[in-house]
TINUKE-41893 format. One line per 4 residues: number of its first residue (from 1); their letters; for each residue x, y, z of C-alpha. Coordinates in steps of 0.05 Angstrom, whole numbers, plus 32768, in hexadecimal, padded with zeros to 4 digits. Example, Ala and Ser with C-alpha at 12.3 -4.5 7.8 and 13.67 -1.06 7.14 Angstrom:
// residues 2
1	as	80F6,7FA6,809C | 8111,7FEB,808F
//
This chain:
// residues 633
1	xxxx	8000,8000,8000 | 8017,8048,7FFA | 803C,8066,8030 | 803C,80AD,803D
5	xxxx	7FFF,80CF,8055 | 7FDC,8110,802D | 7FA3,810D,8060 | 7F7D,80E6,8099
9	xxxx	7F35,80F4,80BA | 7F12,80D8,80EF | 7EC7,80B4,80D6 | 7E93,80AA,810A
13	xxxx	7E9C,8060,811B | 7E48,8051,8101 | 7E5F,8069,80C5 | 7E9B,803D,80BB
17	xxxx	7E79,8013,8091 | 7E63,8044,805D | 7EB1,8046,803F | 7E97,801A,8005
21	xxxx	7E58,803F,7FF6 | 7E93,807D,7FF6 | 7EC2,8058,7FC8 | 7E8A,8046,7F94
25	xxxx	7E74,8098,7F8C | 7EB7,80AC,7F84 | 7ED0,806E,7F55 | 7E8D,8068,7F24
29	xxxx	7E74,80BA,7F31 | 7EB2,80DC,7F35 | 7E9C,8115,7F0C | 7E6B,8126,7F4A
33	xxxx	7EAF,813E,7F72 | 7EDA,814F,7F35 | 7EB4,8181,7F04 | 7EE0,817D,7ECF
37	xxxx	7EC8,8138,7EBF | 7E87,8121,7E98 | 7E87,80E0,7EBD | 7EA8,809D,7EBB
41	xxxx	7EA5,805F,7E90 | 7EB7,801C,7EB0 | 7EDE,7FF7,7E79 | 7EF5,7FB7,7EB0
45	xxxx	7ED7,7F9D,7EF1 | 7EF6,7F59,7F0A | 7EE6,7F3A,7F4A | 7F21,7F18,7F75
49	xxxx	7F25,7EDA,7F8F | 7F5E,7EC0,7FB6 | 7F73,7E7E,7FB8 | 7FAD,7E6C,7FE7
53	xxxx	7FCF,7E97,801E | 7FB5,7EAE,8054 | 7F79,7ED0,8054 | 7F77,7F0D,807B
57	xxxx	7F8A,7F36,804E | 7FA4,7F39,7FFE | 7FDD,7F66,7FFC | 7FC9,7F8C,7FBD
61	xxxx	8007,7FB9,7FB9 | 801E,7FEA,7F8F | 804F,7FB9,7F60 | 800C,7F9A,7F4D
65	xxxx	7FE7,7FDE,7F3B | 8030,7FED,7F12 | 8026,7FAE,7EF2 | 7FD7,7FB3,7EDF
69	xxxx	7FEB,7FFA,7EBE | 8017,7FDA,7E98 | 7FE7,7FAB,7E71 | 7FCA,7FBE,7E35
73	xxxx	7F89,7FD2,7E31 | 7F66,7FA5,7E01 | 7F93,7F66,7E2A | 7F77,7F7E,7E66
77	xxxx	7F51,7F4A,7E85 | 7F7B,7F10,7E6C | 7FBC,7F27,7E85 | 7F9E,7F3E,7EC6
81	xxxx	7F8A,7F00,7ECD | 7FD3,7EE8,7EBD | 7FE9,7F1A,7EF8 | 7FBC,7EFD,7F29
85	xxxx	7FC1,7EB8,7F1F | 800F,7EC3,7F32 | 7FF7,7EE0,7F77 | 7FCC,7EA0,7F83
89	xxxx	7F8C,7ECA,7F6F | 7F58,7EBE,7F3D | 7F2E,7EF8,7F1E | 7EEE,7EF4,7EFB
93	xxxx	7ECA,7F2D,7ECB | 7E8F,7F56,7EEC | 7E55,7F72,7EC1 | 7E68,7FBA,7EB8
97	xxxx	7E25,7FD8,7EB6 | 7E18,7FC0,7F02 | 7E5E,7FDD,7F24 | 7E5A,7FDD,7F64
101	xxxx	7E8D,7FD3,7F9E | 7E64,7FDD,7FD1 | 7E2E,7FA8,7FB3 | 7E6C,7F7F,7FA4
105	xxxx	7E8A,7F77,7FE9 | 7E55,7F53,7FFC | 7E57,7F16,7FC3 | 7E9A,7EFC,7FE3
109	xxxx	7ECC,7F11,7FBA | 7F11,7F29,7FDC | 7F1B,7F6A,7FAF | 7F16,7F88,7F6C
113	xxxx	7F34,7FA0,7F31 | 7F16,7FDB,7F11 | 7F23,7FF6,7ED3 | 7F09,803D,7ECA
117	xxxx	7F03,8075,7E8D | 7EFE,80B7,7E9F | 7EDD,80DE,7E6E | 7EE9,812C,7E6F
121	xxxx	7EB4,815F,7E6E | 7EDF,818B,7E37 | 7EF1,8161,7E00 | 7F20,818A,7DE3
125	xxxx	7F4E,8196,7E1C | 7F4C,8159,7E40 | 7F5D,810F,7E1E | 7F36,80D2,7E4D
129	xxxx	7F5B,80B7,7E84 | 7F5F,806D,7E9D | 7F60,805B,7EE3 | 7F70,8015,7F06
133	xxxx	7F5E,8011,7F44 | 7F63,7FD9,7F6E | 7F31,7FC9,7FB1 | 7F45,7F97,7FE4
137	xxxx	7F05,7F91,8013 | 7F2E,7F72,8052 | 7F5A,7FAE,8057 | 7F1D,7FE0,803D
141	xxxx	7F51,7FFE,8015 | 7F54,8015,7FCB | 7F8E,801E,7FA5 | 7F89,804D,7F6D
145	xxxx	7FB7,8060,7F2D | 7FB2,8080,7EEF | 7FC5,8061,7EB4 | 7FE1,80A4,7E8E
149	xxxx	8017,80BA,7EC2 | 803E,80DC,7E86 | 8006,810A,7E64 | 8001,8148,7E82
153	xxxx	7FB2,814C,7EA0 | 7F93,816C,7EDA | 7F5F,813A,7EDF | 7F77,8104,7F0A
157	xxxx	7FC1,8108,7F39 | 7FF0,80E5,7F10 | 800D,80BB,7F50 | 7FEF,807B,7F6A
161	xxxx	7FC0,8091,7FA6 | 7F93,8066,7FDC | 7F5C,8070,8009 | 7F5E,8043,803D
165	xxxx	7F30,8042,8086 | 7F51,8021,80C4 | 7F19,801F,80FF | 7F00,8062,80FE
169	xxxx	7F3D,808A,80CE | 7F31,8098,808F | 7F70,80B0,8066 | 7F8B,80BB,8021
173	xxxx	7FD7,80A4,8015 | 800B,80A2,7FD8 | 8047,808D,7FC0 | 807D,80BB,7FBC
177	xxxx	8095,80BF,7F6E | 80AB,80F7,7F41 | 806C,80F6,7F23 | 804A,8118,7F6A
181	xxxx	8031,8159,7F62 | 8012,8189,7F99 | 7FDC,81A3,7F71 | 7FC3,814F,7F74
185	xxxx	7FD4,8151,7FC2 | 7FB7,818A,7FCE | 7F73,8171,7FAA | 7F72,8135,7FCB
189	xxxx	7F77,814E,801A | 7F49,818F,8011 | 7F13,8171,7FE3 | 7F18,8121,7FDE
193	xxxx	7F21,8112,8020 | 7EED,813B,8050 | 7EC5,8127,8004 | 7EC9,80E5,8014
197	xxxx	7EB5,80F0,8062 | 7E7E,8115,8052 | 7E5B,80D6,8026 | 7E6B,80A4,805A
201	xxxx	7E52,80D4,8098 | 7E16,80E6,8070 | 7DD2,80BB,806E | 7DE1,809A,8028
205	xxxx	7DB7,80BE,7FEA | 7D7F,80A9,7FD1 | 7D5A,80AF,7F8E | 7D10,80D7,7F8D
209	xxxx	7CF4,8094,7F94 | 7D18,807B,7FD3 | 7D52,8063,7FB0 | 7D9E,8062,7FC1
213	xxxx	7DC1,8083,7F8F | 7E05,806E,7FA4 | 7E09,803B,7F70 | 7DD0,8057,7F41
217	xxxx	7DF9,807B,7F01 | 7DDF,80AC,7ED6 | 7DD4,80A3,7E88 | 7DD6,8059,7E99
221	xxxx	7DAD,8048,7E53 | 7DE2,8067,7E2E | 7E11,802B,7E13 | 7E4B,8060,7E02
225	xxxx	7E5C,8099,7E3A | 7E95,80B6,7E0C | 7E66,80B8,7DCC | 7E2C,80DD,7DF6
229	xxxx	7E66,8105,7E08 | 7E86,811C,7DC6 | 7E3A,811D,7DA9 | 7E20,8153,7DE3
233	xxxx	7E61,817A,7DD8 | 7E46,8179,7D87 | 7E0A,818C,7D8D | 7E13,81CC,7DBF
237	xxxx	7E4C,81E1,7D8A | 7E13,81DA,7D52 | 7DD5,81EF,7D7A | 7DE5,820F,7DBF
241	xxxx	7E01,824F,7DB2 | 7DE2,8265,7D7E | 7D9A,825C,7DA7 | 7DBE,827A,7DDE
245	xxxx	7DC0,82B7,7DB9 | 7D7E,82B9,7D95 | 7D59,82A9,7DD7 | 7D1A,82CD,7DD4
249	xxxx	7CFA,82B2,7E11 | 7CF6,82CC,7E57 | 7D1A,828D,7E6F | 7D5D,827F,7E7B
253	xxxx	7D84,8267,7E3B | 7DBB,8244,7E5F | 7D96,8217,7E8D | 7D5A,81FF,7E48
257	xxxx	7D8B,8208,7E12 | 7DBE,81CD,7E25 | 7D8A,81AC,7E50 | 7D6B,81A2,7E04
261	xxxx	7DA5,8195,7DED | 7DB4,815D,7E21 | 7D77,813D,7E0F | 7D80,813D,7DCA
265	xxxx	7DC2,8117,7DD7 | 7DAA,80E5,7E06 | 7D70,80D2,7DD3 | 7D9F,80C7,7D93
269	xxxx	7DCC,80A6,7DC4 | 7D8D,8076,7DD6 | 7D6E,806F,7D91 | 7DB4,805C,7D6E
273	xxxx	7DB1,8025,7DA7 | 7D75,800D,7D8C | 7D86,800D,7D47 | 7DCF,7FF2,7D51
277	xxxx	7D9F,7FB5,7D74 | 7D69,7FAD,7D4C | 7D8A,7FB2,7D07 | 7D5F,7FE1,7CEF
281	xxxx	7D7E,8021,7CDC | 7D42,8049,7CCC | 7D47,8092,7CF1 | 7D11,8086,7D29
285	xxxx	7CD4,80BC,7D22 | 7CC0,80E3,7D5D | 7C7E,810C,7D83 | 7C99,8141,7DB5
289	xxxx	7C54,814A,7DDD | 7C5D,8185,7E06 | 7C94,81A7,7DD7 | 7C95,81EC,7DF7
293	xxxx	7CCF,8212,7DD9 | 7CD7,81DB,7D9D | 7D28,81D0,7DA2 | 7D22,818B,7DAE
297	xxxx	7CFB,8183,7D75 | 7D26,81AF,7D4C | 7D69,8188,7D5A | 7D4C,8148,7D51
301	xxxx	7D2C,8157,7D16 | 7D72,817B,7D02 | 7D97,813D,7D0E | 7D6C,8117,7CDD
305	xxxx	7D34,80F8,7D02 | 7CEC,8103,7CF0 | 7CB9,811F,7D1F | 7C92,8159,7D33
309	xxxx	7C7F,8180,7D78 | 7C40,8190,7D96 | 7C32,81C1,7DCB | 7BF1,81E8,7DE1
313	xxxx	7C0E,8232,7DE0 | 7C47,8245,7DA5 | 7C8A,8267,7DBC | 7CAC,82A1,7D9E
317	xxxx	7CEA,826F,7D92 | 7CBB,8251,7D5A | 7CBC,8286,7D2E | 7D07,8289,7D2C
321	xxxx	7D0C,8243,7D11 | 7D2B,8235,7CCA | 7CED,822E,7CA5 | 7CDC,81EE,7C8F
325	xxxx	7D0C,81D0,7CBE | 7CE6,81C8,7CF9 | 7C99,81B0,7D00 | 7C7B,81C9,7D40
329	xxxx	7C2B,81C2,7D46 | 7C04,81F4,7D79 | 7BD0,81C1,7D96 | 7BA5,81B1,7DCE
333	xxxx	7BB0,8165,7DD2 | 7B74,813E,7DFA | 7B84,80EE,7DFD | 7B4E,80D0,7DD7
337	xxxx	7B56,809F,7D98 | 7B64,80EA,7D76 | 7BAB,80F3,7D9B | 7BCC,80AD,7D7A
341	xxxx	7C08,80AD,7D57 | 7C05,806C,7D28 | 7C49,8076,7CFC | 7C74,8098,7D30
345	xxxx	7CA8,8067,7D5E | 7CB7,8095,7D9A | 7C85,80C1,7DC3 | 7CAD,80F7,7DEB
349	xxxx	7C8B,8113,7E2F | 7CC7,814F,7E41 | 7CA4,816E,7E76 | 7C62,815E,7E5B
353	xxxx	7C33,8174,7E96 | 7BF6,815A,7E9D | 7C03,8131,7E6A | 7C3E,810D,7E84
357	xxxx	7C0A,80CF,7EA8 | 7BF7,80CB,7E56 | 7C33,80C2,7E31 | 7C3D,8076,7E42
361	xxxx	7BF1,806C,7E2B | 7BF9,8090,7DF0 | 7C35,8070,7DD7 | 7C12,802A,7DED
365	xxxx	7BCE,8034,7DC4 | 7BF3,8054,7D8D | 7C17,8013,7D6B | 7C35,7FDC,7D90
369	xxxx	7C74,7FF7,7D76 | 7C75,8033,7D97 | 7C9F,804C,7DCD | 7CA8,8083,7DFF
373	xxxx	7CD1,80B3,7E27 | 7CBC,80DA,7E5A | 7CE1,810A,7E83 | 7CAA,811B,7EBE
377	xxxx	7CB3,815F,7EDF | 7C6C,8173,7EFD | 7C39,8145,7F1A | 7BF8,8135,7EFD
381	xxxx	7BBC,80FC,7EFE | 7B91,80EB,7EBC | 7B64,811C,7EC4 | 7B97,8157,7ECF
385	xxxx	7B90,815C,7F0D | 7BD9,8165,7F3C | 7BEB,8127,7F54 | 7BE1,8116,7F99
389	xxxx	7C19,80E9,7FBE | 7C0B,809D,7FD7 | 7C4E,8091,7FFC | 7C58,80C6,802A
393	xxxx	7CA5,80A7,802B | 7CB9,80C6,7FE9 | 7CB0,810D,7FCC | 7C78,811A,7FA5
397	xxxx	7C9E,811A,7F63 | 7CCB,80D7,7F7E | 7C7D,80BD,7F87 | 7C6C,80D7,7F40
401	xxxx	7CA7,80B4,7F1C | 7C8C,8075,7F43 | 7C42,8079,7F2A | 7C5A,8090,7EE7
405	xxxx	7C7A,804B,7EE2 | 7C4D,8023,7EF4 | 7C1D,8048,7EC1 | 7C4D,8032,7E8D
409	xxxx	7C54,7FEF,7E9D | 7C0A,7FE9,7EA8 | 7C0D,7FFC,7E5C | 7C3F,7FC0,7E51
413	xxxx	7C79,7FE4,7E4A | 7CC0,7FCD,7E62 | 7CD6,8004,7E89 | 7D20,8019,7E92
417	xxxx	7D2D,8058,7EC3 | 7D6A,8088,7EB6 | 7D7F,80C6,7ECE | 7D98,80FE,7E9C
421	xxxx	7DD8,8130,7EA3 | 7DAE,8174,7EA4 | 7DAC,81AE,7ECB | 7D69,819F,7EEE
425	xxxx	7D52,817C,7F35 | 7D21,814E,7F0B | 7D49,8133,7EDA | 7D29,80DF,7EDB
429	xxxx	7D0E,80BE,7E9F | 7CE6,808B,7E93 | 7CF5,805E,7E4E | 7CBF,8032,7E39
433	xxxx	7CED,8012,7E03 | 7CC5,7FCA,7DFA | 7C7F,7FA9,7E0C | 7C82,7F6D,7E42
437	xxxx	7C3C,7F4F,7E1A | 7C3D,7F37,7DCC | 7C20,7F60,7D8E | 7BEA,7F2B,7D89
441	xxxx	7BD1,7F43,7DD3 | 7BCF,7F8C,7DC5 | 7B8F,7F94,7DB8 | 7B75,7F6E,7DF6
445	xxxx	7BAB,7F95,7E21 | 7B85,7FD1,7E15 | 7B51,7FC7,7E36 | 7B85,7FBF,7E74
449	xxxx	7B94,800A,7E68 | 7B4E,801D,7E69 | 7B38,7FFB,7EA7 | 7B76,801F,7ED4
453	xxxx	7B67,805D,7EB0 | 7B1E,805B,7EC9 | 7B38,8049,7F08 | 7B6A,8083,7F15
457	xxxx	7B2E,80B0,7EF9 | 7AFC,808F,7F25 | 7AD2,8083,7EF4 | 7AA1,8049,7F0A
461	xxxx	7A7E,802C,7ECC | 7AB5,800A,7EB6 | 7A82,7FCC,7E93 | 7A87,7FF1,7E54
465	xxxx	7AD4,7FF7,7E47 | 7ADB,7FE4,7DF8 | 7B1D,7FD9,7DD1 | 7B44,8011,7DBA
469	xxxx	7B2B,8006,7D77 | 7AE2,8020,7D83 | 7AEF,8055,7DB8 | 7AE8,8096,7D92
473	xxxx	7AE6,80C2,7DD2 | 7B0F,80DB,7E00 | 7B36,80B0,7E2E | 7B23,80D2,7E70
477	xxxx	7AE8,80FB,7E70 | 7B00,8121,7EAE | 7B46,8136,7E7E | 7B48,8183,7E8B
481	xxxx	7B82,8199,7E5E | 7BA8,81E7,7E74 | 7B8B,8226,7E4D | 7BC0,822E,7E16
485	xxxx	7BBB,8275,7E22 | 7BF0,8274,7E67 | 7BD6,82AD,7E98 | 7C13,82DB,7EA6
489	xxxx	7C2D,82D6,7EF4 | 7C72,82EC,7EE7 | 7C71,8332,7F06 | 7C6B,8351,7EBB
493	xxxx	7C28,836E,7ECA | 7C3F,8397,7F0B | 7C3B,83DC,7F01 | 7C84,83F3,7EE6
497	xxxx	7C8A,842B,7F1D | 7C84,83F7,7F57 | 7CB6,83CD,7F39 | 7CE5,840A,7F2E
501	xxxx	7CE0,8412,7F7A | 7CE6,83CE,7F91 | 7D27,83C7,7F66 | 7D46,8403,7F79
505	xxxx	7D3A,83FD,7FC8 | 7D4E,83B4,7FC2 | 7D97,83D5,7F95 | 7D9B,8402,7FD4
509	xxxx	7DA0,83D2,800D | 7DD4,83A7,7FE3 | 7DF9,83DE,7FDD | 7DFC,83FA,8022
513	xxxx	7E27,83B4,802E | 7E5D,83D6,7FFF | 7E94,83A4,7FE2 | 7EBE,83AC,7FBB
517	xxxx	7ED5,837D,7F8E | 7F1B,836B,7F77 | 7F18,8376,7F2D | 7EF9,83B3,7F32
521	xxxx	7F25,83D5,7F6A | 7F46,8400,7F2D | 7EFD,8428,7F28 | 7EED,8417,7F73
525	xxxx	7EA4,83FA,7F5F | 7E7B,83E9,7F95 | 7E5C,839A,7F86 | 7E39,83AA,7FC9
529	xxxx	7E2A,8365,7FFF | 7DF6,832E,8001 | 7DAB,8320,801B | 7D81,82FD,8038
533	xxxx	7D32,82FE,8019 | 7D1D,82FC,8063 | 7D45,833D,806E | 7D2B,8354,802E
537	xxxx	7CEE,8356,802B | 7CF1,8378,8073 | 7D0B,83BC,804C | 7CD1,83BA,8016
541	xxxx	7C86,83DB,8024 | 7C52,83AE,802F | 7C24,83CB,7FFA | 7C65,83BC,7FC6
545	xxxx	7C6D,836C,7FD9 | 7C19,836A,7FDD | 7C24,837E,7F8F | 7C59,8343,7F86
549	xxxx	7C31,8311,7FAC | 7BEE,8318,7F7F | 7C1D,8317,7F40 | 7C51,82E3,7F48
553	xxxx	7C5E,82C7,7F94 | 7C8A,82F8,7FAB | 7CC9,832A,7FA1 | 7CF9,82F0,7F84
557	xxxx	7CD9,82EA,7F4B | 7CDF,8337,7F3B | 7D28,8334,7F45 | 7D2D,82F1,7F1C
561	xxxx	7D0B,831D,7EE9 | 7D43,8354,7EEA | 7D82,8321,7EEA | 7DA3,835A,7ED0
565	xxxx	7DAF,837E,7F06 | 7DA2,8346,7F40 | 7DBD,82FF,7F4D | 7D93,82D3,7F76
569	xxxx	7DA0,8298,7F96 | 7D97,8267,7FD7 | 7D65,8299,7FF6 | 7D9B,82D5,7FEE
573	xxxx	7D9A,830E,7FBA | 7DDA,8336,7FA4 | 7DF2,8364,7F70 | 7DFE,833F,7F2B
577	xxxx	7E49,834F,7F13 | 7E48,8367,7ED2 | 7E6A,833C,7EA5 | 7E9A,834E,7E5A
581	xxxx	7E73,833D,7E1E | 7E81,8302,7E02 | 7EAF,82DE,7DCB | 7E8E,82A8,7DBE
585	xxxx	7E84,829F,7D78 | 7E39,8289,7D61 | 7E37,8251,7D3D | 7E37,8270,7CEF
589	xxxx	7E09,823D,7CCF | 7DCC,824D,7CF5 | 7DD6,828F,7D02 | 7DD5,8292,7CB7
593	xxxx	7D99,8268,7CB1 | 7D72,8292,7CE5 | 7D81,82D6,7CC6 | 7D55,82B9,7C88
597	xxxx	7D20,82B3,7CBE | 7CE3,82E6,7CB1 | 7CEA,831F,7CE9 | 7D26,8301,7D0A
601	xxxx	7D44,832F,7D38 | 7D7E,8312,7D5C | 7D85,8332,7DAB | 7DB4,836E,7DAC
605	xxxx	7DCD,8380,7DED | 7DE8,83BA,7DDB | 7D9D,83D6,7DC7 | 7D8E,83DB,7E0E
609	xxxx	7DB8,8412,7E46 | 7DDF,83EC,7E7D | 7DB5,83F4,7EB7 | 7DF3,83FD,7EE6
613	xxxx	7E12,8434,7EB9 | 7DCC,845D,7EBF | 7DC1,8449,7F0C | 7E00,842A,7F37
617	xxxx	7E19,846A,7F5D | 7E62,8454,7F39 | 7E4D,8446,7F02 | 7E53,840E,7ED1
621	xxxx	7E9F,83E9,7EE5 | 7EA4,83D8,7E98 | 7EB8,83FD,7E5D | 7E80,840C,7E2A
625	xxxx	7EA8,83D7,7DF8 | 7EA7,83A3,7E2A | 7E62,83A2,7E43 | 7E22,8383,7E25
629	xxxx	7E01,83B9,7E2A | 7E09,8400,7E0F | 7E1A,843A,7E43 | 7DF2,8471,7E1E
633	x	7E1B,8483,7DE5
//
């Protein structure tokens, strides 16, 4: 084992036990603790077994983690195997998809050999990175090394590292080389370490629905981590900034714009699957039911795939579509016999509201071929009503994703569960990729539907369910679909003098904490302190947050609204620091497609005065040239 110490804690002794619950979020999730990474790929997982020696413990040193770097990749498992068998040890091949070392130490197997990829978040700075790492469960130590000590990287120390917990200490140690670096050190005392402390001292996560997510992965459908990979970092080069910068909504480009963009990626990543399996390489065709903004639709159908979206209300992002390019249908969809989609192969429920409960029936009463996705967000029954929880043990969305399940496989769908890399707290799917009856039962499964349908509606005369092919009516006759015209509660509609006042007095009290920053100490500009709402909305007239309340909820939505000017965040509000426009280059090919666009008006900043340049008592910090916005001239 390695030698010198980098660092050493003390774990409460209940929690002891927890070290290989630790081991398996930092080995399979390391991206969750290193941000530079898009997350892991496990290319090798052998179980040890010895054979001869004594058996309290098995003396995996460093000369064998030297040797296992050695081997070549694609000999692997063969010569590892070679290794082992010298030691009196025999090794046998795990499933990947199943990695677990917690789950494992309980099979009776002495250790393991892991072989790990990690793959970078930047593509183009940062080549992947193997890691061995060997775990030897009588010790509860884990020996780790990685296999490009030469290449310069910042993603992983280039030394040979373990964590190891003796009784109650946990500590990190190394092997002293020419290859240590302090930068490595340094991460691995101040951020592995108390890291590692923290999962084992902690109750151990769990999913929405009462799982443990210790050894549940994300993007666990996708058969290729590195392809997703290179194919998200494509599509934001094609797509994402160019919406970025022709956003015409009110909500927040970054956050929807490569949350789209994600989902794109993860559904060409799951639909080549299919094809590569089925031998069919027919582009799948696709229903978007609740498309709102239509860029899902729009790089799917960019990327070749047939389909259309449907929504209830149009958004002003549809009118800046390449003509032609994109079909997007403004529709009030009621299930019934009238809302079946015969020659499509995938239903998509993306946020689909009160229609998410629908999109497994749909897709099942459209063809037996048919499949779905849904990504749930909001809660709703049949008749679109909010959903009201059964296990008071979960969440009411972890109770959702539950009942939305066992909708779908009341429909006869297989069901696989996955969880998606985007930047939202609801981010489970549900894939209904396959029925569990045969095509000659569809017909009679129906009825199936039907009954639990009627059931979840209370609806009692259920004598007279009939086959989906005579039903002509709705599904639910107690369906009550949203007014496509969406009633404004945004603070929009608040008289603009009130506003004016609330903003300013709010710009007042963060400035009386003057600050000032760093960067700006050459013109002295005061960034002023930070807030609490509860302190806030002490300062503010009662007629003024009375306003709010009947508009919106309450003063955080007004300065959501001006973002501008305020950042808010974790119940605080502060001054936003304003920021240098820009280089980013738009990607040409659609900007030059969306200038052919009837009325297209891309945003110019530099249209509207900087609000800190016509209010802040100093000013705007920023030169005219470097600011988005203009400063009167």
């Amino acid at each position: 084992m390695c030698d010198h110490v980098i660092g050493e804690t003390r774990v409460r002794k209940d929690c002891v036990l927890n070290f290989w619950k630790a081991v398996d979020i930092y080995l399979f999730k390391t991206h969750v603790v290193n941000k530079k990474l898009f997350g892991v790929k496990t290319v090798s997982l052998l179980t040890i077994h010895q054979t001869e020696g004594p058996v309290d413990r098995l003396m995996l040193d460093h000369a064998l983690l030297e040797d296992l770097c050695e081997v070549p990749l694609d000999q692997f498992v063969p010569q590892t195997r070679q290794i082992f068998a010298k030691r009196n040890m025999q090794v046998a091949e795990e499933p990947r998809d199943h990695a677990s070392v917690d789950e494992l130490s309980q099979n009776g197997s002495d250790g393991l050999v892991v072989l790990n990829r990690l793959i970078p978040k930047n593509i183009g700075a940062f080549q992947t990175l193997d890691v061995v790492g060997l775990i030897d469960y009588r010790s509860r130590s884990v020996l780790l090394k990685c296999r490009q000590t030469g290449e310069e990287n910042s993603l992983f120390p280039k030394f040979a590292f373990s964590l190891q917990i003796i009784e109650d200490r946990l500590s990190i140690r190394y092997e002293s080389t020419e290859n240590n670096d302090e930068r490595s050190i340094l991460w691995l005392r101040e951020i592995l370490l108390p890291r590692m402390q923290k999962w084992m001292e902690s109750a151990v996560p769990t999913n929405a629905t009462g799982v443990s997510t210790s050894s549940i992965r994300s993007l666990a459908l996708v058969d290729n981590l590195e392809e997703y990979n290179c194919l998200f970092n494509e599509l934001k080069q094609k797509y994402g900034l160019s919406m970025v910068s022709i956003w015409p909504e009110c909500t927040d480009p970054q956050k929807f714009v490569f949350e789209d963009i994600a989902i794109a990626a993860y559904l060409l990543m799951l639909w080549r699957k299919e094809r590569n399996e089925t031998g069919d390489k027919t582009l799948q065709s696709f229903v978007d039911i609740g498309c709102g903004n239509g860029l899902l639709v729009y790089i799917l159908a960019s990327e070749g795939h047939r389909g259309y979206g449907i929504d209830l209300r149009k958004r002003k992002l549809w009118d800046l579509y390449p003509n032609g390019e994109v079909d997007l249908r403004e529709q009030t969809l009621v299930p019934s016999s009238a809302s079946l989609f015969p020659d499509i192969d995938w239903i998509i429920g993306n946020h689909s509201d009160e229609l998410s409960p629908w999109i497994p029936v749909i897709a099942a009463r459209s063809s037996y071929k048919c499949r779905f996705f849904l990504l749930p967000c909001c809660a709703y029954e049949f008749d679109g009503s909010k959903y009201q929880r059964q296990n008071c043990n979960l969440s009411q969305y972890g109770d959702f994703l539950n009942y939305a399940n066992h909708i779908a496989e009341i429909c006869g769908f297989r069901v696989e569960t996955d969880r998606l890399r985007i930047p939202s707290t609801k981010r489970t799917c549900l894939v209904g990729g396959s029925r569990n009856y045969s095509a000659s039962d569809y017909e009679e499964h129906d009825s199936k539907i039907q009954s639990f349908i009627n059931e979840r509606t209370k609806v009692t005369n259920t004598s007279t369910v009939e086959p989906l092919k005579t039903v002509t009516d709705t599904w639910s006759s107690s369906f009550k679909p949203r007014e496509s015209t969406e009633k404004v509660r945004n603070c929009t509609q608040v008289d603009r003098s009130v506003i004016n006042k609330i903003v300013m007095l709010v710009f007042d009290e963060l400035l009386a904490k003057r600050k000032v920053l760093p960067e700006f100490t050459d013109v002295n500009w005061n960034s002023g302190g930070t807030i609490t709402f509860a302190d806030l909305v002490k300062t503010i007239p009662q007629e003024h947050l009375t306003a709010l309340k009947a508009e919106c909820g309450g003063l955080q939505t007004l300065l959501r609204n001006n973002h501008q000017i305020f950042r808010v965040e974790s119940g605080t509000v502060q001054i936003r620091i304003p920021t240098k426009v820009s280089s980013e280059v738009v990607d040409a090919g659609l900007a030059k497609k969306m200038k052919k666009v009837k009325n297209f008006k891309p945003i110019n900043f530099k249209q509207r005065v900087c609000w800190f340049f016509a209010n802040h008592p100093d000013g705007c910090p920023l030169e005219e040239q470097e600011c988005r916005f203009n400063h009167g001239s």
